[in-house]
VOPAGU-2260 file (C-alpha; in pm, 1 decimal, decimal comma):
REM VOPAGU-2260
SITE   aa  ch    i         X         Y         Z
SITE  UNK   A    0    4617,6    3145,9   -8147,5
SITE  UNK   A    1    4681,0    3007,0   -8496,5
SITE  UNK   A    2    5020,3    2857,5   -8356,8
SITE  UNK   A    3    4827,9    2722,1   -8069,1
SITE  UNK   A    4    4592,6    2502,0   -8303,5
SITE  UNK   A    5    4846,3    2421,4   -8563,4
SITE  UNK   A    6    5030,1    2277,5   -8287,5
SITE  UNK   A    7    4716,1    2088,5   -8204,5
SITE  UNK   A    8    4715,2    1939,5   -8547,9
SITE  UNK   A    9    5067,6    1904,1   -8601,3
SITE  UNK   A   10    5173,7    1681,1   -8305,1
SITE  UNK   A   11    4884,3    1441,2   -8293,1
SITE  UNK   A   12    4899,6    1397,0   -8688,4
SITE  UNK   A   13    5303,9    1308,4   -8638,1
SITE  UNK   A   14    5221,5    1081,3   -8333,1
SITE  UNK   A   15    4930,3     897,2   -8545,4
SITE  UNK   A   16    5136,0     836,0   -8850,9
SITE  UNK   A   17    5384,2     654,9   -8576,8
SITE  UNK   A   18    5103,6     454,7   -8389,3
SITE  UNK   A   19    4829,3     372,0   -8639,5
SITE  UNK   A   20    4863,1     131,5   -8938,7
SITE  UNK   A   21    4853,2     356,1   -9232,5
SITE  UNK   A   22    4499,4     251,7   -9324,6
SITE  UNK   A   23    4379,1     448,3   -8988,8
SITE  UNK   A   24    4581,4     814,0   -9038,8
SITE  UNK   A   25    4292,1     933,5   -9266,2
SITE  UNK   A   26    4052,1     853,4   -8995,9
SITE  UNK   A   27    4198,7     964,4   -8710,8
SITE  UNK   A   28    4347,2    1293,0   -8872,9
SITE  UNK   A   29    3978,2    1327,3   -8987,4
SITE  UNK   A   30    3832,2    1313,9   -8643,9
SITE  UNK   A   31    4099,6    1532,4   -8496,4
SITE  UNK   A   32    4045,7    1820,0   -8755,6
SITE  UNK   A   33    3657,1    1772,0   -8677,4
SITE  UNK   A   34    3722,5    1820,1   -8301,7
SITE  UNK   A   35    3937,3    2094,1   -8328,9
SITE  UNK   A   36    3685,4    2284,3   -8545,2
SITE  UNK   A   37    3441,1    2230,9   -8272,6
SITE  UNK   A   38    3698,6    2372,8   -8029,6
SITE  UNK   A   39    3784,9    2686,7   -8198,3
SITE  UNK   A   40    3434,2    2727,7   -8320,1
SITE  UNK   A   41    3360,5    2727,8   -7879,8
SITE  UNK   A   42    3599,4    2963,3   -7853,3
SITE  UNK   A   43    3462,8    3184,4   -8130,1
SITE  UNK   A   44    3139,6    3212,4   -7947,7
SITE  UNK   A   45    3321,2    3252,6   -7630,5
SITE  UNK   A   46    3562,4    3543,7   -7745,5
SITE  UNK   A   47    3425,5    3829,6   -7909,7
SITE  UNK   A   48    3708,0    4020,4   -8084,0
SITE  UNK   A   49    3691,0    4291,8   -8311,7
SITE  UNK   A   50    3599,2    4210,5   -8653,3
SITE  UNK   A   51    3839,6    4349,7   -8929,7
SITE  UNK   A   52    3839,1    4225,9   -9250,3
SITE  UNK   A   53    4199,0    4137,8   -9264,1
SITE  UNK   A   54    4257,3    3944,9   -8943,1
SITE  UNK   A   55    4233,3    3601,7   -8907,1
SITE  UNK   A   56    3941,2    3491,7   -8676,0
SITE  UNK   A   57    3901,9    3162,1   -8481,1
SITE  UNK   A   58    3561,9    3114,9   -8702,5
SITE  UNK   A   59    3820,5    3119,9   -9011,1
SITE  UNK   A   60    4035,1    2855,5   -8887,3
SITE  UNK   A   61    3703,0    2658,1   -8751,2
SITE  UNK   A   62    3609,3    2677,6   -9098,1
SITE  UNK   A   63    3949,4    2550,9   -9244,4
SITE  UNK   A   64    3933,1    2294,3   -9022,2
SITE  UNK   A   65    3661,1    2098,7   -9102,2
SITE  UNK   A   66    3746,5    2152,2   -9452,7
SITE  UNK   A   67    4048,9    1975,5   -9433,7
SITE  UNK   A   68    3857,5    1685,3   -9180,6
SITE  UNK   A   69    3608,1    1698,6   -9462,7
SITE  UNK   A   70    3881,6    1622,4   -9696,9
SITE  UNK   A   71    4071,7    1376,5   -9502,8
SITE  UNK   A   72    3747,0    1166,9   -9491,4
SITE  UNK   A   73    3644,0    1178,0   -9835,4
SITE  UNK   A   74    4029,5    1036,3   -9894,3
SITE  UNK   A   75    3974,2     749,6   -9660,8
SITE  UNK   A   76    3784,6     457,4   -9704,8
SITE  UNK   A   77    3489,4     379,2   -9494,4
SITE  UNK   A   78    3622,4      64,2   -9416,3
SITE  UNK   A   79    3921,0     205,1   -9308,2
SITE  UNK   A   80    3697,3     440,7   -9035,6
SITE  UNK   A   81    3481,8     133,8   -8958,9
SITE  UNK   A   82    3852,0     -46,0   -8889,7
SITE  UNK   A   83    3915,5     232,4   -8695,7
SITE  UNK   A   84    3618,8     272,7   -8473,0
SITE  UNK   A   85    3685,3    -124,3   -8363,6
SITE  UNK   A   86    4014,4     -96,6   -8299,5
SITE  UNK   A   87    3921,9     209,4   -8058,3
SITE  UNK   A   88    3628,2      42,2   -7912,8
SITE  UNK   A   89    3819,9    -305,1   -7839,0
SITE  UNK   A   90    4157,9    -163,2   -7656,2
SITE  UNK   A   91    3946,5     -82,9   -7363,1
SITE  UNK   A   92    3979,9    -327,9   -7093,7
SITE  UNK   A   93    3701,1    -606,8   -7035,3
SITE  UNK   A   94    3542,8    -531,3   -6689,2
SITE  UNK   A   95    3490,8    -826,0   -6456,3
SITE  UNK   A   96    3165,6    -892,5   -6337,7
């Protein structure tokens, strides 16, 4: 499971520092991290697996998660996720009336 999600992050986080202007990886990485969190935290409530105290949960990595989204967006600017927001809201095409 814990290659499964670092996967998750890893791929998307390489494709965004490719794609986005470097102003928007903070953003996007942020919003990522704060979906996968919400992800594994699902499947947390989903799975119930014996708790021992040295295994890794999924609540553990939902946790690390949005403490390194947290992180990513205190790093950014919030002009840079305002900047980011537009550009995702204006590449959608125009409908015709």
């Amino acid at each position: 499971m814990l290659t499964l999600f670092s996967l998750l992050t890893a791929l998307p986080a390489v494709l965004a520092l490719h794609l986005l202007e470097p102003q928007l990886v903070l953003p996007a990485f942020s919003a990522l991290l704060f979906v996968e969190a919400a992800f594994a935290a699902i499947a947390a409530r989903l799975i119930h697996s014996a708790d021992r105290p040295d295994d890794i949960t999924l609540w553990d990595l939902a946790g690390g998660f949005t403490l390194i989204g947290c992180a990513a967006a205190m790093f950014g600017e919030p002009d840079q996720a305002a900047l980011f927001l537009t550009e995702q809201g204006s590449s959608q095409p125009a409908s015709s009336p």
